[in-house]
Structures are given as C-alpha cells and as structure tokens.
ZAMARGU-4260 file (C-alpha; in steps of 0.2 Angstrom, whole numbers, plus 5000, padded with zeros to 4 digits):
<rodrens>
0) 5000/5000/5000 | 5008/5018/4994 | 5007/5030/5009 | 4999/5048/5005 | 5009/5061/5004
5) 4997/5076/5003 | 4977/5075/5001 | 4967/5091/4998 | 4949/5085/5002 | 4934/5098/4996
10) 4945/5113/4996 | 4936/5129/4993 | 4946/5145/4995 | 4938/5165/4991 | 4947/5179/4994
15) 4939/5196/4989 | 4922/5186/4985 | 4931/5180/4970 | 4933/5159/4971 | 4950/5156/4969
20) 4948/5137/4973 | 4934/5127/4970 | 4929/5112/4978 | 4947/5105/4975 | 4951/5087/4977
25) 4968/5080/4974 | 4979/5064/4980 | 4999/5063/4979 | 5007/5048/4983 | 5025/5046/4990
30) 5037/5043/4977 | 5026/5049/4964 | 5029/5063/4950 | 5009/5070/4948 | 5009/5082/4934
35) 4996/5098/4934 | 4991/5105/4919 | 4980/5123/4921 | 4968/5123/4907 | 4968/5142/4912
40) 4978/5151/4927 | 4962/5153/4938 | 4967/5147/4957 | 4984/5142/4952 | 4994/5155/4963
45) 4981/5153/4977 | 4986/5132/4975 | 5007/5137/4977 | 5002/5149/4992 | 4990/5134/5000
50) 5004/5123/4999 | 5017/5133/5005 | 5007/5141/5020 | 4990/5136/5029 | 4981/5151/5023
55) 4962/5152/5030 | 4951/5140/5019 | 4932/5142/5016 | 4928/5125/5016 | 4940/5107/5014
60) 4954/5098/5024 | 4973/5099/5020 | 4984/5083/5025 | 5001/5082/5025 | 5009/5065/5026
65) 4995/5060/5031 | 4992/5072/5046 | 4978/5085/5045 | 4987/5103/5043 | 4973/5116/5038
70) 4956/5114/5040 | 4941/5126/5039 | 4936/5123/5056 | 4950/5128/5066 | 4965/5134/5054
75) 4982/5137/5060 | 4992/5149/5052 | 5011/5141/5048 | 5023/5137/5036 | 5022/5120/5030
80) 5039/5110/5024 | 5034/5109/5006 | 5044/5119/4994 | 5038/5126/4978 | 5049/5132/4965
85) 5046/5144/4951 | 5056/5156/4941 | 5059/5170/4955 | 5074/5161/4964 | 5071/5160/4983
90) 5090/5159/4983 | 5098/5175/4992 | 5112/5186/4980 | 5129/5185/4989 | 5129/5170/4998
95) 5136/5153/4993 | 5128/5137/4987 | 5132/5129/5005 | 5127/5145/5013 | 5108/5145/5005
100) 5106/5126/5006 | 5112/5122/5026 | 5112/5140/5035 | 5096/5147/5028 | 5085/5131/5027
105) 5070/5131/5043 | 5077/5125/5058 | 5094/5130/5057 | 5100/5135/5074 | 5119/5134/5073
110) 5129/5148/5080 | 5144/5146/5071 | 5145/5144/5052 | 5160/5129/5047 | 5160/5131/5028
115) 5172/5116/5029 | 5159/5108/5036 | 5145/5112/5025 | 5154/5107/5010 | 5157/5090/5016
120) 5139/5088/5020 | 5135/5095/5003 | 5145/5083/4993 | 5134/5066/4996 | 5119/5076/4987
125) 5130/5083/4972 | 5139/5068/4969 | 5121/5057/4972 | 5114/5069/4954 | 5129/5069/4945
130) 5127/5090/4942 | 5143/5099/4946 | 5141/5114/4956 | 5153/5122/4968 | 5148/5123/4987
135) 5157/5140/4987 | 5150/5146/4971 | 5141/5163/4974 | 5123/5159/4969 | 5122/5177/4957
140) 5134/5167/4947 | 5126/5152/4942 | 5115/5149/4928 | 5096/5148/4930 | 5097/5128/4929
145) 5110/5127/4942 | 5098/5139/4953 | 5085/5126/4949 | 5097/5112/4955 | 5101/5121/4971
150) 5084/5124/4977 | 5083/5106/4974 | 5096/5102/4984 | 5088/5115/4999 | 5072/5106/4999
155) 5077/5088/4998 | 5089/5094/5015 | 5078/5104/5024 | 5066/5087/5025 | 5054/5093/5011
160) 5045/5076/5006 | 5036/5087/4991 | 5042/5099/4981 | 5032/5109/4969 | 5038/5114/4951
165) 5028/5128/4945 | 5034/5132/4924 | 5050/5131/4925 | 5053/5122/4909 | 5053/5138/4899
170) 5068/5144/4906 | 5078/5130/4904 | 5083/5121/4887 | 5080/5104/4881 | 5093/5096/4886
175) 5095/5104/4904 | 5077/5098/4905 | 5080/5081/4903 | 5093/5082/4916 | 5081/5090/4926
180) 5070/5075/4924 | 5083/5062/4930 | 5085/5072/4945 | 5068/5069/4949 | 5067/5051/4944
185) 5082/5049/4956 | 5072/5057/4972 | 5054/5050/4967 | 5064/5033/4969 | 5071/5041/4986
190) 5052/5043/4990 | 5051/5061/4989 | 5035/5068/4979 | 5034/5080/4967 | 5020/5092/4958
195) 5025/5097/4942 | 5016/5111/4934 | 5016/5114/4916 | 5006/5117/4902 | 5011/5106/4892
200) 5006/5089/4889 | 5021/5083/4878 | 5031/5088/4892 | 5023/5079/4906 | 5021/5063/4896
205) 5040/5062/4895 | 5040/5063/4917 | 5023/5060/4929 | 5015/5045/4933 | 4999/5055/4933
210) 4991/5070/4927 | 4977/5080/4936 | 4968/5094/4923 | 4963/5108/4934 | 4951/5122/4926
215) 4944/5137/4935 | 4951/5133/4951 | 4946/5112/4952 | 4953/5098/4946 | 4942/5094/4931
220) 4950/5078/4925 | 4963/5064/4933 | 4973/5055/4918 | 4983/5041/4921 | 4994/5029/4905
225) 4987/5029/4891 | 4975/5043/4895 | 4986/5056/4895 | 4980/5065/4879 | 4962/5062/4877
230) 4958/5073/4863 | 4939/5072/4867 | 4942/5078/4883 | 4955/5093/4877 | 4947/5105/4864
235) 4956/5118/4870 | 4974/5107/4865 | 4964/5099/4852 | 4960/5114/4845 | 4978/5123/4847
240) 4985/5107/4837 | 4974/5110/4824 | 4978/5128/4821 | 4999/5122/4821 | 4996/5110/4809
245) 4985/5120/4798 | 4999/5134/4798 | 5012/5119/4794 | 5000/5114/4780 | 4998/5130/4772
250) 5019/5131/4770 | 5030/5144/4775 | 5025/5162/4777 | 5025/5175/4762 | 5046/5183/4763
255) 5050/5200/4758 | 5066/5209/4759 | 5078/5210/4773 | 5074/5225/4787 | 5082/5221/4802
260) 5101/5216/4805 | 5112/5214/4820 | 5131/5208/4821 | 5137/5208/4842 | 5155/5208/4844
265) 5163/5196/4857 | 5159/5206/4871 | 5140/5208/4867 | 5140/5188/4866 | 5155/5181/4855
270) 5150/5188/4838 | 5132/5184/4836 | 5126/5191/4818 | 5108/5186/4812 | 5096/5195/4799
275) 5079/5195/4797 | 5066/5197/4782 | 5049/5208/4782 | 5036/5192/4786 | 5047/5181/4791
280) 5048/5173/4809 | 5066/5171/4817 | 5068/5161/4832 | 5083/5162/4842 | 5085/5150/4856
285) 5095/5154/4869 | 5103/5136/4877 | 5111/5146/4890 | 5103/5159/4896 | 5119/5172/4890
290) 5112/5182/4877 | 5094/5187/4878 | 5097/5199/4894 | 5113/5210/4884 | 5102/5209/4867
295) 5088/5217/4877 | 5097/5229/4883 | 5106/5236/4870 | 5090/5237/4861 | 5083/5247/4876
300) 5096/5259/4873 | 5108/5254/4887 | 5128/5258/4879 | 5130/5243/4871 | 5149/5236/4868
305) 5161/5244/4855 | 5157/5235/4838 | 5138/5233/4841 | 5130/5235/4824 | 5111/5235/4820
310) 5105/5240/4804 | 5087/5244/4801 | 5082/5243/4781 | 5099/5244/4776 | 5103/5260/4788
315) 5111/5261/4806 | 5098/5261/4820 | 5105/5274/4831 | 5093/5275/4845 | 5084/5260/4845
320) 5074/5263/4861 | 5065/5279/4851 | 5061/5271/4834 | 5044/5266/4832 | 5048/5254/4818
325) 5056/5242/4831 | 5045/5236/4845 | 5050/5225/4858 | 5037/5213/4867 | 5043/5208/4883
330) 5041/5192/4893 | 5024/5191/4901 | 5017/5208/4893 | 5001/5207/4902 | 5010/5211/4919
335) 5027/5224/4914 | 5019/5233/4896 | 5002/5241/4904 | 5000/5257/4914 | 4990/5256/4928
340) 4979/5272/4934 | 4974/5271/4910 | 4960/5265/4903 | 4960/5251/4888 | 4959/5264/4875
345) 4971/5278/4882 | 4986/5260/4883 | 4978/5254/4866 | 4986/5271/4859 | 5001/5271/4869
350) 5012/5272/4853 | 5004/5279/4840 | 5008/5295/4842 | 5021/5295/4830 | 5006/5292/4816
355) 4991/5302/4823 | 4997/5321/4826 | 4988/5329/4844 | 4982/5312/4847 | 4986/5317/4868
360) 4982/5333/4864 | 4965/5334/4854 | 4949/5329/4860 | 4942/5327/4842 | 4955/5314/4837
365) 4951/5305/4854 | 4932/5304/4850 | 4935/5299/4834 | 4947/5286/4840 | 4935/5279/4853
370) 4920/5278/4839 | 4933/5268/4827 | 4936/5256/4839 | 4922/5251/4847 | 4916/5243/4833
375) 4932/5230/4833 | 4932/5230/4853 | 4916/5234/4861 | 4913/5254/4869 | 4914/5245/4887
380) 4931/5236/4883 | 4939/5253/4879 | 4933/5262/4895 | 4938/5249/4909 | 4955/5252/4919
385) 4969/5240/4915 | 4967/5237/4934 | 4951/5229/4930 | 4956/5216/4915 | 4958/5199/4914
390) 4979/5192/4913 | 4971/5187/4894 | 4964/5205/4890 | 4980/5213/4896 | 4992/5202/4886
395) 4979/5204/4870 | 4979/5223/4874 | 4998/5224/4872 | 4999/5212/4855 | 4984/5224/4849
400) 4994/5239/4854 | 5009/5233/4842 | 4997/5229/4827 | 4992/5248/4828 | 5009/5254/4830
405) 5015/5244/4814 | 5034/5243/4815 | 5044/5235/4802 | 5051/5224/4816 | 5044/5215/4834
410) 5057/5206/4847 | 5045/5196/4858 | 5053/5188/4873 | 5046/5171/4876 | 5031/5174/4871
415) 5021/5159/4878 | 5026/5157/4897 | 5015/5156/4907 | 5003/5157/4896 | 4987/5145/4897
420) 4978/5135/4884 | 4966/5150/4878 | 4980/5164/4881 | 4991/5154/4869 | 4980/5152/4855
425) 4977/5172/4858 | 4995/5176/4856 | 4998/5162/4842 | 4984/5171/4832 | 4991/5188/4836
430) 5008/5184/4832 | 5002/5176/4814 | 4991/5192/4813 | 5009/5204/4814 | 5019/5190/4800
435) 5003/5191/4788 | 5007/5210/4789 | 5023/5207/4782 | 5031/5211/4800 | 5048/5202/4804
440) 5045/5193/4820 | 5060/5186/4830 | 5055/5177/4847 | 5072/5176/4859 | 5065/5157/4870
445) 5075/5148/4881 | 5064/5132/4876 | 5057/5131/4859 | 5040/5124/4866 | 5028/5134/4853
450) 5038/5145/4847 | 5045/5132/4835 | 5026/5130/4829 | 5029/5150/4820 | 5045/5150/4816
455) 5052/5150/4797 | 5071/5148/4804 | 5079/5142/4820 | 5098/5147/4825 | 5102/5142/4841
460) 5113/5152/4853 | 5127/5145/4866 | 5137/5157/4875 | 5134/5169/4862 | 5137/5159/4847
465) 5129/5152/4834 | 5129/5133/4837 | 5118/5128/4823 | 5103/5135/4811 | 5087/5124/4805
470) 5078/5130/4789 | 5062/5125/4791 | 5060/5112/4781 | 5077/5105/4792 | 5066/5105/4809
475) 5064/5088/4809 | 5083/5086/4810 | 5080/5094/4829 | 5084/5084/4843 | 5070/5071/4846
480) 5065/5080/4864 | 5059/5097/4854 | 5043/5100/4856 | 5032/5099/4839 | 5047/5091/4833
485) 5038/5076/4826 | 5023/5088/4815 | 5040/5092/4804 | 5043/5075/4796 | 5031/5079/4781
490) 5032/5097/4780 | 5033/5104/4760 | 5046/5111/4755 | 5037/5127/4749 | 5054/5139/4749
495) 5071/5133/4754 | 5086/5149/4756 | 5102/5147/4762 | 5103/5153/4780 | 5114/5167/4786
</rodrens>
C-alpha cells in the first residue's frame, strides 16, 4: 500500500468574493511525480500559496503525510515543509551554494558557520545527481538551471517530502530539462513527491506517473497511462493542434526583403550576427541563458559594447529605444507593458503617436478614436482600467497595441510562458496576425516549446554563438526532445534559402 503524501479533500478558498479554489480534490502519493496541467491560470497562485502556508480556507481539509494541517474549522496559520519552486529564485544574491542550502533552510540554529563543514555535508547530494556545482560558488553566478538544481538540493535537506515545480521548463533548454527529469526520477525513487506544473502535455508525458487537469480553480479531470491525451476531453489542445498543423499545411509564410540586421561583437555575446526578412519569423533559442538579457538591453538603449552593429532597412539604427519601427514585446506583457491608473483605450494608443498628430492633445481625434474602435472592441472594453482586466485581455491589449503601432520589426521575449491554453492560442493568432502584415518577427525562447510552431528559421545560441541553424524544412533534424518536433517530418518544402 503507497502512503499519502498530501490529500486536499473539498477545498474551497475566496478571497475578495472571488473563488479562487473550487471544491478541489487531489491525492499525491509518496514517490510519485503528479503532473498539473491549468487549462487556464484561475486558482493556480492561490494552489502554490495553499501549499506553502496554511492560509484560511472556506471549506476542505489539507493533509500532509497524512496528518491534517489546515482545515476550515479551526486553521492554523504556519509554514508547511513543502517547497515550491518557480522562476523567481528564493535563493539570496551574495551567499554561497552551502550557505543557502544548510544556514538558511528552517530549523537552522547553529551559531557558528563551518563552511568546511558544509561542503562535506553537501557533497553526498552533488555527487548522488551527478550536476557539478561548487559549494562555494556565489549563487548570482550560476545559471538559471544550476539555481534550479540548488533549490533542489535546499528542499530535499531541509526534509521537504514534496516539492512543487511551477513552469520552470521555459527557462531552461531541452537538454537541461532532461537532466532535470533524471534528477527527479532519482528522488521520486528516494520517495520524495513531486507536483509538476506545466502546460504542456508533451512535456509531462516524458516525466509523471499521473496527470490532474485543473480548470477554473478544480481539478476537472485525473489521467493516468494511456490517458494522457484524450483529445475528446482537450478541445482547447485539440483545438491549438489543429491551428499548428494548419499553419504547417499552408507552408511557410509569404518573405520580403531584409529589414532588420544585428552583428554583436565578442563582448555583446561572441559575435552573434543574424538577419531578418519583412514576414518572416526568426527564432533564436538561447541554450544558455547568456544572450537574451545583453540583446535586450542594447535594444533598450543601454551603451551597448564597442562593435555593436544593427541596421534597420539597410541604415544604422541609432537610438533603437526611440524608433517606432522596432517594438520590443517583453516576457509576460500582460504584467510589465500596461500602465495602471489608464484605461484600455488611452494603453491601446500608447504608441501611436508617431502616426496620429495631437492624438494626447486633441479631444476630436480621441472621440474619433474611441468611435473607430468600438466597433472592433466593444465601447465598454475601451473604458475599463487596466486594473480591472483579465491576465488574457491585458496580454491581448499589448499584442493589439503593436498591430496599431506597425513597426517593420517586433522582438517578443518568450512569448508563451506562462501562458494558458486560451492565452496561447490568443497570442499564436496575434503573432500570425503581425507576420501576415509582412512584420519580421524574431522570438528570443529559452525552450522552443511553441515558438517552434511559427517559426520559418531556428539558430540556436550558446554562449553567444551560433551553434547551429534549422531551415524549416530541416526542423525535423532537431533533437528528438523538441517539442512539435515530430509535426515536421512531412512538411513541403514550399521555399528553401540558404541561411545566414
């Protein structure tokens, strides 16, 4: 008989009025890998916090290892020993990997700090995962899968018997993901439990032994072996499949000329150079985690290293940050591209005043504004605060936003994260919508999970340098872990070009 490692029985959690969690039901089993996949985001936060601390519920029990921890009767607040991992580090900036792991977990009440010692107690666990990571390696100074692997390591020796994994694949590459996986093979058969959220199904077939589908804050939907993809059940995936493969169908997208070209010198990233043509969709994968940040910035305007070239049609790009014809759409839009305290309408026009003279100024050209674009969006859209939006509408505002503002050129960074089902077929279309308009799309991703679905080339990046480039009809020479990888194998070749 498996024991149980965590059981939430009827759990019901409002805050605000709004019903965050609804009548929630779910069993993990010690040693197991249960995989979570949120059909939308509703309640997903308000899951992670549950875990993590015994917030006050409306109605349901919480057990842990089999002992009742929260209940709606008589709550008590307190941190739980479950540790849930996500792309903001919990790791602390100038200390080392043995400091965050032995000094900083609960329960530490040493008075002296040994580092000799900590290392000796750290080795077992480094050498037991076969990942290389100095114990007195300053955390700012590992990459984002070595963070991953240290706050591992924290939970598995500060007694955690389940860890939760909340999206993290999108930050890492393919094949630190499957070094990922082998670590949690190795401590599922140690008999600690794991929760690993993602949105993807293709991912989660390659690691849990189950799969729970949760949708406006309940599980909707528990899959186990064969199960795991039962279109009938899925027409929001089945749906999104149909919409890739219909794209791959129709061939590549319809290429003009070049408009945008960059060539980085060693010190911006080892001598990078890429171009891009007017409808054409570039994805560069970052396997490291080393280039997307300086890129940004020196497209932001920060002084980028002597030797930095962009050129925008055929002339130098001076001041990228101040030239409408480039747009840059960063990761998660929806929460860093909207300006709180302005309605829909007045972020809808956010940059168009380089086409619509006295737009700020005029109340004429407002009016008229507003009248055109009820029609496309609805008058009581336009007049609600940003505040007031859903996470879809806000990221759809932004994406609307840069169709209006029509640059030659869009940078989006990782486009999909975090991104539910619905969301993603938004920002697929959107994307398609900007391409079709003969703009030059280039998606900086970590992982190529649906990004790889748009794209007409693929160059990926290691510490700055090209490693290799895929034409698209070459995708199905990709590793066999990229995801969409196998919709490639019969893909017409439609155009062929020599890549850059």
């Amino acid at each position: 008989m498996r024991n149980e490692v965590l059981r939430l029985e009827k759990v019901t959690l409002r805050e605000q009025g709004v019903t965050l969690l609804d009548n929630l039901n779910l069993h993990i089993f010690e040693g197991e890998i249960m995989g979570l996949v949120p059909i939308d985001t509703h309640g997903l936060s308000a899951l992670c916090d549950l875990l993590r601390e015994n917030v006050p519920l409306h109605y349901g029990y919480v057990f842990y290892r089999e002992k009742l921890i929260n209940t709606w009767r008589s709550p008590r607040p307190h941190y739980n020993r479950i540790s849930v991992i996500q792309a903001k580090s919990c790791l602390v900036d100038g200390l080392t990997v043995a400091d965050n792991i032995f000094v900083l977990r609960p329960g530490f009440r040493g008075r002296l700090m040994r580092p000799s010692a900590f290392r000796r107690q750290l080795m077992p666990f480094i050498h037991s995962i076969g990942i290389p990571i100095d114990a007195d390696a300053r955390v700012e100074d590992l990459t984002v899968f070595e963070r991953f692997v240290v706050e591992l390591l924290k939970a598995v020796v500060a007694g955690c018997r389940l860890i939760v994994l909340n999206e993290i694949s999108t930050l890492i590459n393919e094949a630190e993901l499957g070094k990922l996986h082998a670590i949690l093979r190795h401590y599922a058969a140690e008999g600690i439990s794991f929760l690993y959220i993602c949105f993807h199904f293709e991912e989660l077939l390659q690691i849990s032994d189950r799969t729970a589908l949760m949708m406006q804050g309940r599980v909707v939907k528990l899959l186990e072996g064969v199960e795991m993809i039962p279109q009938s059940l899925l027409p929001y995936s089945a749906a999104y499949e149909q919409m890739v493969t219909s794209q791959l169908a129709r061939g590549a997208h319809q290429i003009g000329p070049e408009v945008f070209s960059a060539c980085l010198p060693e010190a911006a990233g080892g001598g990078l150079r890429f171009s891009v043509r007017a409808g054409e969709c570039l994805v560069l994968q970052d396997l490291d985690n080393h280039f997307i940040d300086g890129f940004l910035g020196a497209l932001a305007g920060a002084r980028p290293p002597e030797g930095t070239r962009l050129r925008l049609r055929g002339r130098p790009l001076q001041r990228p940050e101040r030239d409408r014809r480039l747009a840059v759409i960063q990761d998660q839009p929806g929460r860093t591209m909207v300006f709180p305290g302005l309605n829909y309408l007045e972020n809808l026009c956010f940059t168009m005043d380089h086409r619509i003279r006295s737009l700020w100024r005029s109340g004429r050209v407002k009016r008229g504004l507003r009248r055109a674009y009820a029609e496309w969006l609805g008058p009581d859209l336009l007049e609600r605060r940003v505040e007031d939006l859903t996470e879809t509408e806000r990221c759809e505002l932004v994406y609307r936003r840069i169709l209006l503002q029509r640059p030659d050129v869009v940078f989006c960074v990782q486009p999909f994260r975090m991104a539910d089902v619905a969301m993603r077929m938004s920002i697929w279309r959107m994307l398609e919508e900007l391409l079709d308009r003969g703009v030059a799309v280039v998606i900086l991703a970590v992982n190529l999970a649906d990004s790889l679905s748009l794209a007409d080339r693929l160059i990926r990046v290691r510490r700055g340098r090209p490693q290799e480039a895929f034409d698209r009809v070459h995708f199905n020479d990709l590793p066999a872990d990229a995801p969409w990888r196998s919709l490639y194998r019969d893909v017409p070749d439609h155009r062929k070009e020599d890549l850059p």
